[in-house]
PQR file of N, CA, C, O and H, with PARSE charges and radii, in Angstrom:
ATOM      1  N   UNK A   1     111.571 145.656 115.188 -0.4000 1.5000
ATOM      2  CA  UNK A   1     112.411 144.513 115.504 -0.0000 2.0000
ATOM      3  C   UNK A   1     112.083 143.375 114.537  0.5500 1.7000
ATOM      4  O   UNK A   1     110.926 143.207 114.152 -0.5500 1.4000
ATOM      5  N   UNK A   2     113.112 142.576 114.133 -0.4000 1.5000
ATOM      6  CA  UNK A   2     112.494 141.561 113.100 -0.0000 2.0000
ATOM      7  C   UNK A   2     112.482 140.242 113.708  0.5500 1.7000
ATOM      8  O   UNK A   2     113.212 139.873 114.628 -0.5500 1.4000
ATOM      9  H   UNK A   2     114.052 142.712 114.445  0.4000 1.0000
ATOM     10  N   UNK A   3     111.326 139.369 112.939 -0.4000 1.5000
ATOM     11  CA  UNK A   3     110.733 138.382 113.795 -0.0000 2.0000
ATOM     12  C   UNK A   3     111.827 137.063 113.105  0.5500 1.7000
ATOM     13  O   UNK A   3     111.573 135.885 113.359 -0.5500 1.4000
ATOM     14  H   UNK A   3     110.733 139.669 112.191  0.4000 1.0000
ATOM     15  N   UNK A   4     113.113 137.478 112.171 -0.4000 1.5000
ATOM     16  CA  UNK A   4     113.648 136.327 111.479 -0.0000 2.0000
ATOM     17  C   UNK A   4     114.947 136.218 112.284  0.5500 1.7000
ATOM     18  O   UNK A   4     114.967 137.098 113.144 -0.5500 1.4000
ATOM     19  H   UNK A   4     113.320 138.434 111.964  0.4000 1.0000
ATOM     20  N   UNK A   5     115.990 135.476 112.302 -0.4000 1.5000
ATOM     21  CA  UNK A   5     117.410 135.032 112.696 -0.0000 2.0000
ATOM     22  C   UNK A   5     118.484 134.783 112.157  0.5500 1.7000
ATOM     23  O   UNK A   5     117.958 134.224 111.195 -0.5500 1.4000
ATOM     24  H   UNK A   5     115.973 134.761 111.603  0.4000 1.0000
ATOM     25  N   UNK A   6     119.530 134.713 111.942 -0.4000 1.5000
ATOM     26  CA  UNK A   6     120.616 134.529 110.672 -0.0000 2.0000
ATOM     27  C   UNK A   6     120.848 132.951 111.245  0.5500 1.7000
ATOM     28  O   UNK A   6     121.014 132.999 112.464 -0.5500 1.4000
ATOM     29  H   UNK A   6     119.957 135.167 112.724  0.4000 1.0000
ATOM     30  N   UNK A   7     120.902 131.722 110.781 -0.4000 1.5000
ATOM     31  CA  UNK A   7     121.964 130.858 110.943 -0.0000 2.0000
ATOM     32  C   UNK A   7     122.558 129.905 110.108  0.5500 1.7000
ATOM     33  O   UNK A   7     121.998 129.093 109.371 -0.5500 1.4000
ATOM     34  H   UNK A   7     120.767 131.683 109.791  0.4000 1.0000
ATOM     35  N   UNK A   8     124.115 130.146 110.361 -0.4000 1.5000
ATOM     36  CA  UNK A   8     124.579 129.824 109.223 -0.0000 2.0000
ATOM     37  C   UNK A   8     125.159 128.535 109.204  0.5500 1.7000
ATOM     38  O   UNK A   8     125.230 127.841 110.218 -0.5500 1.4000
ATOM     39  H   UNK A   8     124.570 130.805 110.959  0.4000 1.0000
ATOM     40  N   UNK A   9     125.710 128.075 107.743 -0.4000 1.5000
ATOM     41  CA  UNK A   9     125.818 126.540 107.799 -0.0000 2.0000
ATOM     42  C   UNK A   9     127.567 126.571 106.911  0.5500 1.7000
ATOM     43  O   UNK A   9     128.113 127.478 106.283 -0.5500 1.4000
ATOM     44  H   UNK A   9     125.652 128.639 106.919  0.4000 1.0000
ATOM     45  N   UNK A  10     127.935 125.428 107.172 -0.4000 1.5000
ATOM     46  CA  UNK A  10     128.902 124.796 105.821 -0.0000 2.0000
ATOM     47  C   UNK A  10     128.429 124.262 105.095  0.5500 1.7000
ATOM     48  O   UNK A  10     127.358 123.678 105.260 -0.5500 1.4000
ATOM     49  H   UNK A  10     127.491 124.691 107.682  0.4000 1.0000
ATOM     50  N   UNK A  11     129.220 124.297 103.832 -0.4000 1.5000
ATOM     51  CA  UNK A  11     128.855 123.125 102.877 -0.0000 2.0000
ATOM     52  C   UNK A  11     130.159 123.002 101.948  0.5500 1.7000
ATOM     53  O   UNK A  11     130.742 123.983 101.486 -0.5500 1.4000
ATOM     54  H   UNK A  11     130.090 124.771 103.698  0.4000 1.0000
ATOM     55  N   UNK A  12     130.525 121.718 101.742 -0.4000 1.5000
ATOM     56  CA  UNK A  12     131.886 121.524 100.948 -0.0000 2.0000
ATOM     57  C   UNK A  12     131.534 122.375  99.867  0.5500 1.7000
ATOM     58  O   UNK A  12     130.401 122.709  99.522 -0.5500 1.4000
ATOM     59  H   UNK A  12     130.052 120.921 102.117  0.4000 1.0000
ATOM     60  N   UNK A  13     132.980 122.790  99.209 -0.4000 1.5000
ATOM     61  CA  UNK A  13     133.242 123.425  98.215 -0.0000 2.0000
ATOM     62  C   UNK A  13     132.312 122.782  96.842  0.5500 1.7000
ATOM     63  O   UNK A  13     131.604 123.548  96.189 -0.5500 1.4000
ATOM     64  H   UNK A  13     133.901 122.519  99.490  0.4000 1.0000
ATOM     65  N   UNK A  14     132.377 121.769  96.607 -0.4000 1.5000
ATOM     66  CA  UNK A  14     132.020 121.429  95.441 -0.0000 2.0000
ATOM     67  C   UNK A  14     130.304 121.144  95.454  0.5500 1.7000
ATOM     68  O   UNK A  14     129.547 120.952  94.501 -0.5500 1.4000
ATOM     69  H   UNK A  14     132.953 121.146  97.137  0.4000 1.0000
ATOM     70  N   UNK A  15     130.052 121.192  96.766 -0.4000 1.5000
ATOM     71  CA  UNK A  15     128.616 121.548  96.803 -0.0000 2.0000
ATOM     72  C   UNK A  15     128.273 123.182  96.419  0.5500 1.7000
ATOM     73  O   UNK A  15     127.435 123.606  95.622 -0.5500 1.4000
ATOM     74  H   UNK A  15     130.667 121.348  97.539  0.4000 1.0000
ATOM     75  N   UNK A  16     128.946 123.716  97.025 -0.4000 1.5000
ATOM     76  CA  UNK A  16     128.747 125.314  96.832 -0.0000 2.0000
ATOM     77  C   UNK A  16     128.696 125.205  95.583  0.5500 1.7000
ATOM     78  O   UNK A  16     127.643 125.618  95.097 -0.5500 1.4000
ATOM     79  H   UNK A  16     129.626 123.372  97.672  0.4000 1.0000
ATOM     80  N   UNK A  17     129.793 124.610  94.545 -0.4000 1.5000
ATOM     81  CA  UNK A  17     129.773 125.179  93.263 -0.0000 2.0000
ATOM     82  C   UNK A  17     128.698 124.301  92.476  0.5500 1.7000
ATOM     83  O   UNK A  17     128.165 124.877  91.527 -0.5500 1.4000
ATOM     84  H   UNK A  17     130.648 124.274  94.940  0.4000 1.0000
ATOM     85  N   UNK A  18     128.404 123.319  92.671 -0.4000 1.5000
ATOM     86  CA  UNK A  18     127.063 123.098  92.102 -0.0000 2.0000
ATOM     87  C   UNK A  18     125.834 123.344  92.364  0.5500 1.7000
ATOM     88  O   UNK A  18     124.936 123.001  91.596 -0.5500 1.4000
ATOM     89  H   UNK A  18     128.837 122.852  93.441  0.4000 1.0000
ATOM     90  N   UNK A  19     125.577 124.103  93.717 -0.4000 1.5000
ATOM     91  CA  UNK A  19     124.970 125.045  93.774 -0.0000 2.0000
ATOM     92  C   UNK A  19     124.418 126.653  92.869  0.5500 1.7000
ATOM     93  O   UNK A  19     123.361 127.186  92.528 -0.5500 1.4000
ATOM     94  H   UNK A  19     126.307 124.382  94.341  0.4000 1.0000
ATOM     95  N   UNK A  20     125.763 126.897  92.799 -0.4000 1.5000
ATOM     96  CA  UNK A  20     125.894 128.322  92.262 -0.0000 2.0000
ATOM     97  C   UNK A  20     125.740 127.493  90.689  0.5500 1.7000
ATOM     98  O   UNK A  20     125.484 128.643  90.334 -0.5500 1.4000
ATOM     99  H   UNK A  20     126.621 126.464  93.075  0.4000 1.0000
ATOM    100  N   UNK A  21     125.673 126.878  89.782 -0.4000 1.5000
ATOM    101  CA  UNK A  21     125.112 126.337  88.862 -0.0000 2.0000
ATOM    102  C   UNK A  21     124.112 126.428  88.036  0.5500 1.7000
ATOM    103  O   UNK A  21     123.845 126.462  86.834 -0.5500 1.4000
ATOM    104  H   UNK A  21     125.881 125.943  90.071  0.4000 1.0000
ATOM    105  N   UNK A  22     123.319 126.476  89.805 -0.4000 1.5000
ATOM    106  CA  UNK A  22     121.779 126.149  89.061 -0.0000 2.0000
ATOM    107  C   UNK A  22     121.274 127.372  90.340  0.5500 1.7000
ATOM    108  O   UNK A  22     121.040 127.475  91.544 -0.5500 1.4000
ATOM    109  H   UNK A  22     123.536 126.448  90.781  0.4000 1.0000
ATOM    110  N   UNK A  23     121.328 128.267  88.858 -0.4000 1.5000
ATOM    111  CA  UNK A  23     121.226 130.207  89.437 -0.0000 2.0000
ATOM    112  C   UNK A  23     119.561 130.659  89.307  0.5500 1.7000
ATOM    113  O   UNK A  23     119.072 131.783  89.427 -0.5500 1.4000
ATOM    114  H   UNK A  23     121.518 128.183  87.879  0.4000 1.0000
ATOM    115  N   UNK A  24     118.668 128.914  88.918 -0.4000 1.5000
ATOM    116  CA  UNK A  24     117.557 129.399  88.657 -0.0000 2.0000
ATOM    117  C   UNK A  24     116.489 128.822  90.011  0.5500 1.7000
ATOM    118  O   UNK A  24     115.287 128.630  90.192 -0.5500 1.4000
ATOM    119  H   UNK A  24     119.065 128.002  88.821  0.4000 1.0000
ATOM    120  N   UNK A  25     117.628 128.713  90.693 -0.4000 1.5000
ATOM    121  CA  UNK A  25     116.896 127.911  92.031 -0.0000 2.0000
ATOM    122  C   UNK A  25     117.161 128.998  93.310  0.5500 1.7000
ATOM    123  O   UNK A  25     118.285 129.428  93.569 -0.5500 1.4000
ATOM    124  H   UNK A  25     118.605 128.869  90.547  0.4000 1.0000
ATOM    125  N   UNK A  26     116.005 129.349  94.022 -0.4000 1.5000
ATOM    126  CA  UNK A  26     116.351 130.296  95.446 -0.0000 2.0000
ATOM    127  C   UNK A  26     116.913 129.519  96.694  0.5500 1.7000
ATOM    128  O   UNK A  26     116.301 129.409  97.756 -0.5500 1.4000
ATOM    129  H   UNK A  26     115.092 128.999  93.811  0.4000 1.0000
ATOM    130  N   UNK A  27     118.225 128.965  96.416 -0.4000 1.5000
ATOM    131  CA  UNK A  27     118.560 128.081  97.686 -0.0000 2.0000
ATOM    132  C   UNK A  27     118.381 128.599  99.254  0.5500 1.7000
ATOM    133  O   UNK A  27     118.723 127.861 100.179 -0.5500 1.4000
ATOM    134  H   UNK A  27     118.723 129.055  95.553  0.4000 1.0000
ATOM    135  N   UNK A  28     117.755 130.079  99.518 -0.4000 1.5000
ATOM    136  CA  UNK A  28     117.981 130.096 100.618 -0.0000 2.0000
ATOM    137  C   UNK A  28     116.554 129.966 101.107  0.5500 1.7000
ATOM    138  O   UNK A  28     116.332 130.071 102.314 -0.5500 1.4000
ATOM    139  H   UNK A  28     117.477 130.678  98.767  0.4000 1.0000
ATOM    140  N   UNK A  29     115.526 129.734 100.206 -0.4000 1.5000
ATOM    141  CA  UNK A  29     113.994 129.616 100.515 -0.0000 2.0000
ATOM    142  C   UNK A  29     114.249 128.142 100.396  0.5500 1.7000
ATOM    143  O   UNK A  29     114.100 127.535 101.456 -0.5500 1.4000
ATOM    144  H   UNK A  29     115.706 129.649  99.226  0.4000 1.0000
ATOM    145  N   UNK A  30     114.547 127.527  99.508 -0.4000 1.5000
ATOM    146  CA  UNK A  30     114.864 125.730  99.073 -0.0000 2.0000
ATOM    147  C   UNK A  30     115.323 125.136 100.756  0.5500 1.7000
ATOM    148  O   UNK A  30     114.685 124.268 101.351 -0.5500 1.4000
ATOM    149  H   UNK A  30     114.668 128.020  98.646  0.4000 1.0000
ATOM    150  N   UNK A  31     116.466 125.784 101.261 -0.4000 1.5000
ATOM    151  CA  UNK A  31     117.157 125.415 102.653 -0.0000 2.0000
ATOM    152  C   UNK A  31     116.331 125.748 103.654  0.5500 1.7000
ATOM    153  O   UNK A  31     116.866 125.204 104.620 -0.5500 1.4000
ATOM    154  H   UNK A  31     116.985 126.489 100.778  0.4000 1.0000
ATOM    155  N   UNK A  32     115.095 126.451 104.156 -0.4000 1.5000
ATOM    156  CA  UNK A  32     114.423 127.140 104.826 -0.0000 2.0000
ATOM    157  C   UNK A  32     112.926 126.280 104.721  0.5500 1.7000
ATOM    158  O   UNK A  32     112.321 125.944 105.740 -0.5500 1.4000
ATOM    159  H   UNK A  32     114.661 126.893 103.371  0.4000 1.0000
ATOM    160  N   UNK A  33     112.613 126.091 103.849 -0.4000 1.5000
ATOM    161  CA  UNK A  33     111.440 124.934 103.221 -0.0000 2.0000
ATOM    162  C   UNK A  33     112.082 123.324 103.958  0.5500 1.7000
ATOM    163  O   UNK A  33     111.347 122.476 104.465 -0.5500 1.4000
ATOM    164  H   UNK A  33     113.104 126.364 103.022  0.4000 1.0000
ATOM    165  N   UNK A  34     112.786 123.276 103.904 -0.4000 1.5000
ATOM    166  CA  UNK A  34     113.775 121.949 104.305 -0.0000 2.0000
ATOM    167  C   UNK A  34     113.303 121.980 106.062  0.5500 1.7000
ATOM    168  O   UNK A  34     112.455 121.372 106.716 -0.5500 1.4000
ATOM    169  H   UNK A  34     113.382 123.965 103.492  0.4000 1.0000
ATOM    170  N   UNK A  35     114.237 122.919 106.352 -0.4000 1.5000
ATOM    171  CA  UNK A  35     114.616 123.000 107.494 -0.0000 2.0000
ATOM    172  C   UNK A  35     113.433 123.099 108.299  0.5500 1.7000
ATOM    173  O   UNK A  35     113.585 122.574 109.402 -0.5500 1.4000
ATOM    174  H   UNK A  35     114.926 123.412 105.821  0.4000 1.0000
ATOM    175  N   UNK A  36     112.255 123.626 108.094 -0.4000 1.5000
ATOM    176  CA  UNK A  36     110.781 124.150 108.796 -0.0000 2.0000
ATOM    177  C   UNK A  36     109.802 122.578 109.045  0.5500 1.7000
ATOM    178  O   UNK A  36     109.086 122.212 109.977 -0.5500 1.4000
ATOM    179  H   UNK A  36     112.131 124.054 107.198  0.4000 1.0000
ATOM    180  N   UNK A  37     110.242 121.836 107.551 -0.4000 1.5000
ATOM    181  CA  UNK A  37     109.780 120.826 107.747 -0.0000 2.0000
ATOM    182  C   UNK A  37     110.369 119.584 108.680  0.5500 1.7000
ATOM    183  O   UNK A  37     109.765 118.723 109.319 -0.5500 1.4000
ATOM    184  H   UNK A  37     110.824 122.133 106.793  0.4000 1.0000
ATOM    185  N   UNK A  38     111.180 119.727 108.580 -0.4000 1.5000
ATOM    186  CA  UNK A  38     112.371 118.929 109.713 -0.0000 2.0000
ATOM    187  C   UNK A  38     111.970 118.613 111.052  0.5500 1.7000
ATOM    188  O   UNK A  38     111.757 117.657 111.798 -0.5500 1.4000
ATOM    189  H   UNK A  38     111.671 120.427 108.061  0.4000 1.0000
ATOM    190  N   UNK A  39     111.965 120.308 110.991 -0.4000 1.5000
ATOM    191  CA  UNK A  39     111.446 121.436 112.450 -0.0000 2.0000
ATOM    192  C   UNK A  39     109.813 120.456 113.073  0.5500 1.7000
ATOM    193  O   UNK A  39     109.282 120.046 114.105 -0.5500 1.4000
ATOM    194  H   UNK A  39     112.138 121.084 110.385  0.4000 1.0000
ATOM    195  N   UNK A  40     109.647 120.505 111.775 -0.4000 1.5000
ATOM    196  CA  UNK A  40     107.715 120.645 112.300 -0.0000 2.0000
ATOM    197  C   UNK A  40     107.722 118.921 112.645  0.5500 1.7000
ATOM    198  O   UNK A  40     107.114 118.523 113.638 -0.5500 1.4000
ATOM    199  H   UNK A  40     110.079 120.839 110.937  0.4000 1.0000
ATOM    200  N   UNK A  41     108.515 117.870 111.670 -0.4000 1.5000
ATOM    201  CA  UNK A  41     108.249 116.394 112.252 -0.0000 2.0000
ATOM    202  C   UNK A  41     108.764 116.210 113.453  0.5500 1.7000
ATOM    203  O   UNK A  41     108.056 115.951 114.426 -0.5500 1.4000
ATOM    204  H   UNK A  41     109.009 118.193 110.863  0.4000 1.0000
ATOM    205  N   UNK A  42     109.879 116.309 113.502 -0.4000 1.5000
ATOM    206  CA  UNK A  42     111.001 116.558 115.084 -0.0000 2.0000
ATOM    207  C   UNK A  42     109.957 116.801 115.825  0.5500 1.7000
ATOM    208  O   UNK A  42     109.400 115.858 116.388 -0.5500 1.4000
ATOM    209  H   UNK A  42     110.455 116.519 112.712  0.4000 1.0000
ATOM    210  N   UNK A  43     109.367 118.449 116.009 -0.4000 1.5000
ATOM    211  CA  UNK A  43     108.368 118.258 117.274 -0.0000 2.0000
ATOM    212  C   UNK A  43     107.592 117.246 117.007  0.5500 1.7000
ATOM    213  O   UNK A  43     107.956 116.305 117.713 -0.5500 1.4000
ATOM    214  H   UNK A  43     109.819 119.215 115.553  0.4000 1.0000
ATOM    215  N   UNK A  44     106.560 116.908 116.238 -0.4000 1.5000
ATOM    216  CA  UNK A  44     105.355 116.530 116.320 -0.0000 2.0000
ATOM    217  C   UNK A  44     105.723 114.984 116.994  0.5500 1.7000
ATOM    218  O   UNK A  44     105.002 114.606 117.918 -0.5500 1.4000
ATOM    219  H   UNK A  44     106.264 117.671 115.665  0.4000 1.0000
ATOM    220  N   UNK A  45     106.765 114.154 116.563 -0.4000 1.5000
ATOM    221  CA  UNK A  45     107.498 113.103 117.027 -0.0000 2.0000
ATOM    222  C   UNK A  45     108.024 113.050 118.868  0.5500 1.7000
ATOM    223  O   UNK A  45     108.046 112.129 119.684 -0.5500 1.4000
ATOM    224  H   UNK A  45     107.350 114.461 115.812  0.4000 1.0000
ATOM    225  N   UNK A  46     108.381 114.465 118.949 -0.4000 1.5000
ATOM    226  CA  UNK A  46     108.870 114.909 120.679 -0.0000 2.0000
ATOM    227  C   UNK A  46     107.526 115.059 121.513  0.5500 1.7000
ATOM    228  O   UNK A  46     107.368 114.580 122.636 -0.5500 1.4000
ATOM    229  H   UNK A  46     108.363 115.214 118.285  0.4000 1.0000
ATOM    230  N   UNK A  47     106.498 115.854 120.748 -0.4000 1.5000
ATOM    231  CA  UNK A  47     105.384 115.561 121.718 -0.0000 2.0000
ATOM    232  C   UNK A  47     104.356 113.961 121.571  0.5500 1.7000
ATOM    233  O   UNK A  47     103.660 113.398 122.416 -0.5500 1.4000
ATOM    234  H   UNK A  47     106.626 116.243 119.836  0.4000 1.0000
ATOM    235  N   UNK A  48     104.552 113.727 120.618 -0.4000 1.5000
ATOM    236  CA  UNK A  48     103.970 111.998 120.391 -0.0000 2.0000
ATOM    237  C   UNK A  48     104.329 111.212 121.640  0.5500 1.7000
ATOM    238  O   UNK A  48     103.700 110.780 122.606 -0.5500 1.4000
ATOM    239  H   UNK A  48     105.116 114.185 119.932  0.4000 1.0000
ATOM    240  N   UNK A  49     105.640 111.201 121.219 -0.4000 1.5000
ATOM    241  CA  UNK A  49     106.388 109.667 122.772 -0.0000 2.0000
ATOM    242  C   UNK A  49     105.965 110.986 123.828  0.5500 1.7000
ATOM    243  O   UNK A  49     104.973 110.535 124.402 -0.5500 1.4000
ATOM    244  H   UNK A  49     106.151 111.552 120.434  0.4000 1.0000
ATOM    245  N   UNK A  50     106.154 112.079 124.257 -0.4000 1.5000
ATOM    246  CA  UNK A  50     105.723 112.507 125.470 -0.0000 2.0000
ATOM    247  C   UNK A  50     104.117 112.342 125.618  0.5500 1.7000
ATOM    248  O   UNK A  50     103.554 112.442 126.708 -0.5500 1.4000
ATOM    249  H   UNK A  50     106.959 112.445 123.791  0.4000 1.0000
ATOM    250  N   UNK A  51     103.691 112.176 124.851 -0.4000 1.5000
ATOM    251  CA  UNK A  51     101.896 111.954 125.280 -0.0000 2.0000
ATOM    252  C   UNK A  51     101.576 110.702 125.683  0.5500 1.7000
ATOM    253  O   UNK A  51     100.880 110.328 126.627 -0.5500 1.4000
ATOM    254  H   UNK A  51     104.148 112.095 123.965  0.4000 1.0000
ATOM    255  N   UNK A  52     102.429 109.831 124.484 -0.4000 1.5000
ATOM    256  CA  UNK A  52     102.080 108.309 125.025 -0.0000 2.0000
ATOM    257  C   UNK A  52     103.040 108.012 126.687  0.5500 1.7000
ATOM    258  O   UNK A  52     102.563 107.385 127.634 -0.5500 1.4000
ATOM    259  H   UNK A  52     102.994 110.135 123.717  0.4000 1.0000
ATOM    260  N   UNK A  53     103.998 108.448 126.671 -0.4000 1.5000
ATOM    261  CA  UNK A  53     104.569 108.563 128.094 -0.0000 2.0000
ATOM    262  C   UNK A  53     103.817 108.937 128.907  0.5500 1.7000
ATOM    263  O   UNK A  53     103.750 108.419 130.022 -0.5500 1.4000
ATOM    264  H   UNK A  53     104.385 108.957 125.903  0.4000 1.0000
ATOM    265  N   UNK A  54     103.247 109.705 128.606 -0.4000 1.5000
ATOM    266  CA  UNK A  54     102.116 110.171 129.948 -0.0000 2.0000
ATOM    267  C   UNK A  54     100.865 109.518 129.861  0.5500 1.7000
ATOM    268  O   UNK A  54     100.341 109.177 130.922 -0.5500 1.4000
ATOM    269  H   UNK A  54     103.302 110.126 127.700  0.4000 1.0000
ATOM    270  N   UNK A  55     100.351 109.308 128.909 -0.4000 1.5000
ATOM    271  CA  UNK A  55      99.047 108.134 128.940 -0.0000 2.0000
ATOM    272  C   UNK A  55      99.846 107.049 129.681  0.5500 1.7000
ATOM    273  O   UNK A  55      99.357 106.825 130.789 -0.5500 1.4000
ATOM    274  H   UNK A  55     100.777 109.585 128.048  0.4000 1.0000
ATOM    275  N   UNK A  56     100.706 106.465 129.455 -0.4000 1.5000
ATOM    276  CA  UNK A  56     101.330 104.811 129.880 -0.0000 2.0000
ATOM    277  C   UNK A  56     101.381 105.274 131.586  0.5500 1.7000
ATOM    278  O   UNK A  56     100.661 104.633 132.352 -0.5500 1.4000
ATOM    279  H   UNK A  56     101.103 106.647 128.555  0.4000 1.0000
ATOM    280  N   UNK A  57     101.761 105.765 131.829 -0.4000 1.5000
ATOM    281  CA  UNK A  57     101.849 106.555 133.456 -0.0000 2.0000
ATOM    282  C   UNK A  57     100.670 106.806 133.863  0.5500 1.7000
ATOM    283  O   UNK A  57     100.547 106.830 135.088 -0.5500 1.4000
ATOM    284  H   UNK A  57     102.346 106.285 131.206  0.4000 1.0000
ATOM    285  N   UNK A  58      99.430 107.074 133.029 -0.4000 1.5000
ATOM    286  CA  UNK A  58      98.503 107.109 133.362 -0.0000 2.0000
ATOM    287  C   UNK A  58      97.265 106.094 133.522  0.5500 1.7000
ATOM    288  O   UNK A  58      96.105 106.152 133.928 -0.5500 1.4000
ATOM    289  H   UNK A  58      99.530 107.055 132.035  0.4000 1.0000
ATOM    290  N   UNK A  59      98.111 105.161 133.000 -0.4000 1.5000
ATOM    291  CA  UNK A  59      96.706 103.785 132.559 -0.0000 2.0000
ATOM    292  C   UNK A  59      96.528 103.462 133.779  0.5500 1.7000
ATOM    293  O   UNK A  59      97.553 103.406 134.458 -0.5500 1.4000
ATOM    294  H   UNK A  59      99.054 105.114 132.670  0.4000 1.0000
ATOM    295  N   UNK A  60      95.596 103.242 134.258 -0.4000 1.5000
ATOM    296  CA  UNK A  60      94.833 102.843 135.637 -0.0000 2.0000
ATOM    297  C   UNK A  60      95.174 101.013 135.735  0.5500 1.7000
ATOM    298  O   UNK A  60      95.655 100.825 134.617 -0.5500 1.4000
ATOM    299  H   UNK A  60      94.763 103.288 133.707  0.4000 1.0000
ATOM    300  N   UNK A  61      95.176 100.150 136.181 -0.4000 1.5000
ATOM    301  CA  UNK A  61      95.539  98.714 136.571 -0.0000 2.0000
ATOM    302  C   UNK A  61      93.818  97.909 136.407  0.5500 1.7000
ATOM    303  O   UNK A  61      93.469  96.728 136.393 -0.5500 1.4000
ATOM    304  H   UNK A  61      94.786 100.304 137.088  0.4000 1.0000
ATOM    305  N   UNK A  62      93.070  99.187 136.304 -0.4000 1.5000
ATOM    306  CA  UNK A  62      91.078  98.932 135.957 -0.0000 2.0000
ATOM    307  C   UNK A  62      90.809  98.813 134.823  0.5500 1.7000
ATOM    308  O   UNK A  62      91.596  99.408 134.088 -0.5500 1.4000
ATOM    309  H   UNK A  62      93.354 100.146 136.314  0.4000 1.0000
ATOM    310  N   UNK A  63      89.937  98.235 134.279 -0.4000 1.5000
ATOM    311  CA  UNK A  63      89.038  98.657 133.196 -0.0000 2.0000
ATOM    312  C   UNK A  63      88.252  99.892 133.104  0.5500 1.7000
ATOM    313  O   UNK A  63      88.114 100.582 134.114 -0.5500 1.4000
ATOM    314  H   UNK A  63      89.297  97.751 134.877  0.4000 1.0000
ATOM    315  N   UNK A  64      87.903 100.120 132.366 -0.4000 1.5000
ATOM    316  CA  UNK A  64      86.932 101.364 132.452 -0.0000 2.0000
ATOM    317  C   UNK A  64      85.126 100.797 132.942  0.5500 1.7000
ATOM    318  O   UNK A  64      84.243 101.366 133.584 -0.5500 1.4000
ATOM    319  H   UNK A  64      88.015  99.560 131.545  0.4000 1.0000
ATOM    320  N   UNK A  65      85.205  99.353 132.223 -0.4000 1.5000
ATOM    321  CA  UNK A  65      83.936  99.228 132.921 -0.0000 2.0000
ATOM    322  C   UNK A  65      83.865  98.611 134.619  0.5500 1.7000
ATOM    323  O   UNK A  65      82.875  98.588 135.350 -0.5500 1.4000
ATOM    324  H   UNK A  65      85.922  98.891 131.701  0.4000 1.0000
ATOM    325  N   UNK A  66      85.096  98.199 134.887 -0.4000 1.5000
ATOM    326  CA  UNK A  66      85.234  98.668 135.641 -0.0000 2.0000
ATOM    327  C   UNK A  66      85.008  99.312 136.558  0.5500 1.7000
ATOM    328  O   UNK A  66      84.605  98.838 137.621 -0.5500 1.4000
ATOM    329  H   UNK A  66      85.900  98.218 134.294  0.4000 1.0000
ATOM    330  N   UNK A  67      85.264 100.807 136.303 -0.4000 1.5000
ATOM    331  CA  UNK A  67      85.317 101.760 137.145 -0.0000 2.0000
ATOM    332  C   UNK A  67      83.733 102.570 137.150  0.5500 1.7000
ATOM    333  O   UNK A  67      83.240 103.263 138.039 -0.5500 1.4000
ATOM    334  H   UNK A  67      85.591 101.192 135.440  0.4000 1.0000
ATOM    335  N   UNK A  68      83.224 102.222 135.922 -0.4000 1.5000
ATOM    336  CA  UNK A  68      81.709 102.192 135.982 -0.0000 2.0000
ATOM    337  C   UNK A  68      81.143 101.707 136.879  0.5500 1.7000
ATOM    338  O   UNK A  68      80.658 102.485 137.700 -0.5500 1.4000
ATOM    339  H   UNK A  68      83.625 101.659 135.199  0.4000 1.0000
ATOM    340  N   UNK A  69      81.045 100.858 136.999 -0.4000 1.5000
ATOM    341  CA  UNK A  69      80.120 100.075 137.601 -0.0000 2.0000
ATOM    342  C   UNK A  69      80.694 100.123 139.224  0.5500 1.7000
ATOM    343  O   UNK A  69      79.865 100.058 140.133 -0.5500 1.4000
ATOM    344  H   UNK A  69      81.438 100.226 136.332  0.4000 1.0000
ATOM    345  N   UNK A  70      81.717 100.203 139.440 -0.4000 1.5000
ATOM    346  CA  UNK A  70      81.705 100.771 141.050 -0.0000 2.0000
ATOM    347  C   UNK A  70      81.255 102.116 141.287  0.5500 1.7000
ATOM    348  O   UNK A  70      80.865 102.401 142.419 -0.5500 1.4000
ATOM    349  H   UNK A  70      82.390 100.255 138.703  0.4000 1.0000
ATOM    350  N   UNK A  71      81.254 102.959 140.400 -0.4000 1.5000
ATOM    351  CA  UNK A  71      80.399 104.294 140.311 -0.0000 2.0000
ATOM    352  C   UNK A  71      79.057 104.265 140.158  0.5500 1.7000
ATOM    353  O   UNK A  71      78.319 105.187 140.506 -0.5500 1.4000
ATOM    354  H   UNK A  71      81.571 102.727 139.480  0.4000 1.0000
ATOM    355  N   UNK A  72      78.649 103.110 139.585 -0.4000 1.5000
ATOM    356  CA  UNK A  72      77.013 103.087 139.825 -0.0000 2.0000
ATOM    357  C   UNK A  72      76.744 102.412 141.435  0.5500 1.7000
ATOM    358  O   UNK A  72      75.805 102.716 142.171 -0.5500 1.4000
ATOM    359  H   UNK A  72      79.249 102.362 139.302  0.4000 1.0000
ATOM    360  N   UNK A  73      77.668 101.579 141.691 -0.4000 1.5000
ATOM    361  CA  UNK A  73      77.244 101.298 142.986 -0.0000 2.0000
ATOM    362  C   UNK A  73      77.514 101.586 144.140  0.5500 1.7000
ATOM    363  O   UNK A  73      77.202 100.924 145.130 -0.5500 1.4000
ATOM    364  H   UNK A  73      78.430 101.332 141.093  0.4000 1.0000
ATOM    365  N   UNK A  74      78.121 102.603 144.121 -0.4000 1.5000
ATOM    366  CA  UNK A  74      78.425 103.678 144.822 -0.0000 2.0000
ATOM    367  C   UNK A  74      77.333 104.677 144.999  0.5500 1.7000
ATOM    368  O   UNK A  74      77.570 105.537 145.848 -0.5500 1.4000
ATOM    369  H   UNK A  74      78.374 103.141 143.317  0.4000 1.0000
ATOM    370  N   UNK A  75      75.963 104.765 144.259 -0.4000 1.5000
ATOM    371  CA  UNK A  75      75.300 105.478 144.148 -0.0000 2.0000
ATOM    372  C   UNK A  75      73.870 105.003 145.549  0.5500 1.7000
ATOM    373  O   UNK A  75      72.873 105.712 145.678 -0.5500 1.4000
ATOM    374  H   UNK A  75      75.771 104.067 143.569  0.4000 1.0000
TER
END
């Protein structure tokens, strides 16, 4: 079974043909290099605001020393 996918795109005509031009370039590794990197900021950006979303939901209304020091005297 193969681990790759076909998906396909448009592109105006006169892109195509200046494409096909420059016959010394692998546009479908060039478009794939593009696209992975895209891929990879997009997430890294989707889990960012979801982490800080969940830290902000998580900040306590305490300090941390705070919460120390009722833990030591709690002891």
């Amino acid at each position: 079974m193969s681990t790759k996918t076909v998906y396909s795109i448009r592109v105006p005509v006169e892109l195509r043909k200046m494409m096909e031009e420059m016959r010394d370039i692998n546009w479908q590794e060039e478009i794939r290099k593009v696209v992975e990197e895209l891929v990879k900021n997009k997430r890294k950006e989707r889990l960012l605001a979801e982490a800080k979303k969940i830290r902000k939901d998580m900040k306590a209304d305490v300090s941390a020393s705070e919460l120390i020091r009722e833990d030591r005297d709690a002891r």
